[in-house]
C-alpha positions in Angstrom: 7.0 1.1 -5.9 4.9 -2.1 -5.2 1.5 -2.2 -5.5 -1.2 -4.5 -3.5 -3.7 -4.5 -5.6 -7.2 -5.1 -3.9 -5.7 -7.0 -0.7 -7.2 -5.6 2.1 -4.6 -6.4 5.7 -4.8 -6.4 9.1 -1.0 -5.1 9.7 -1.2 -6.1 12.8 -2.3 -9.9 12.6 0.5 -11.7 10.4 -1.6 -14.6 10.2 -4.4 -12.7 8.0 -1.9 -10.7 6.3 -0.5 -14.5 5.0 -4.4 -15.6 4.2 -4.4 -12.6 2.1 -1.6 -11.4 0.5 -0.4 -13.6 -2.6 3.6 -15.0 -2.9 4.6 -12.1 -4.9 3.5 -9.7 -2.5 5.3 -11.1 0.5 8.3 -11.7 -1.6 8.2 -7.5 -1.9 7.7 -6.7 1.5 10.1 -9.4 2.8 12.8 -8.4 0.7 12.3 -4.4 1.6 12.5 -5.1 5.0 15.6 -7.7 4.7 17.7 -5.0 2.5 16.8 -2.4 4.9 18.6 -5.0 7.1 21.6 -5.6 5.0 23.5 -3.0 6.6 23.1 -1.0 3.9 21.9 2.3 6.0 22.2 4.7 6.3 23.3 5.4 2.6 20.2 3.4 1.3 16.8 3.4 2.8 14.4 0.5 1.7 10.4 1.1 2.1 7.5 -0.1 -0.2 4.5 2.2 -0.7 1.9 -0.5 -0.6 -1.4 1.9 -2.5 -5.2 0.7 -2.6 -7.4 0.7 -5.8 -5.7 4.2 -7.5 -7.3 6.3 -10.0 -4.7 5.4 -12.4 -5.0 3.3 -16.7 -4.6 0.1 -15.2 -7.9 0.4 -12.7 -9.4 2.5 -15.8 -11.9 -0.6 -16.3 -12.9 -1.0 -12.5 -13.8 2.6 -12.5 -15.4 3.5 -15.7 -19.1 4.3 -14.1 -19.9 6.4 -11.8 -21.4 3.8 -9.8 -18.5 1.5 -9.9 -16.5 4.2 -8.8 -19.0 5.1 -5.8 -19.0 1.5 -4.7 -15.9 0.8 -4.3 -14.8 4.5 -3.1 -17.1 3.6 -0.4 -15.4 0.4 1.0 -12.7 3.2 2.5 -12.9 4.8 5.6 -12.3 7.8 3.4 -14.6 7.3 0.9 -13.0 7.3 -2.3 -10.2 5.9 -4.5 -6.8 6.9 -4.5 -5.4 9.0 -6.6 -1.9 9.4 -8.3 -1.0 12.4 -5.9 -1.7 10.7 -2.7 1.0 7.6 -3.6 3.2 10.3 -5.1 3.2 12.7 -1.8 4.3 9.6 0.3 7.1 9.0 -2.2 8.5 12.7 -2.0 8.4 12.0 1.5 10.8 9.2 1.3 13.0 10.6 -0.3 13.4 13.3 2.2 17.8 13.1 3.1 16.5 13.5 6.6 14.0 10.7 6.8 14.2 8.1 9.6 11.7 5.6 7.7 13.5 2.2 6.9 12.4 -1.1 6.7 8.5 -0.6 6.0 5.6 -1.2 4.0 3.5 2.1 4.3 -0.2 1.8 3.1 -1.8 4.5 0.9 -5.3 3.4 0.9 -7.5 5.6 2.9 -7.6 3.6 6.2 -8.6 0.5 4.5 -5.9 -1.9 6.1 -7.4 -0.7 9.3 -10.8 -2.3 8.7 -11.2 -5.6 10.4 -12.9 -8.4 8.6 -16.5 -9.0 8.8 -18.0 -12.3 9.9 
């Protein structure tokens, strides 16, 4: 599983997904997408599940008030942050024997990748 972090994309705009996104994380999605290339489907499916801020130990800091957690719960387009389920319901998915997913980077953060930038 890879995690994003904070980046917020525009999936459909490579240009701001390069602004954003730091080496590591491209080196993750690139490399899912070439070994889902690599003629090695059927048998092996490549995907990373790409989460936004998740209620998990290693955000425990950023959401330790109430307020903290409000705020940035609120910069989704469903307001609140992520829990451990919603990343984990996407991974039982994938590993569905009948899934036709191959290749991608699938975003669990509440519709936040879909927000354009402000000016």
């Amino acid at each position: 599983m890879a995690s994003f972090g904070w980046a917020s994309f525009d999936w459909q705009d490579p240009f701001l997904i390069a602004q954003e996104l730091s080496d590591e994380e491209r080196m993750i999605m690139e490399t899912a997408r070439d070994y889902a290339q690599a003629k090695l489907a059927p048998r092996v499916r490549v995907n990373c599940i790409a989460p936004s801020l998740t209620d998990t130990p290693l955000a425990a800091r950023m959401l330790s008030s109430d307020a903290m957690r409000k705020a940035l719960g609120e910069a989704h387009p469903i307001p609140r942050v992520g829990a451990p389920d919603d990343v984990a319901a996407l991974a039982e998915l994938l590993l569905e024997p009948t899934s036709f997913i191959n290749g991608q980077v699938l975003a669990v953060d509440g519709g936040r990748s879909t927000l354009r930038p402000k000016n």
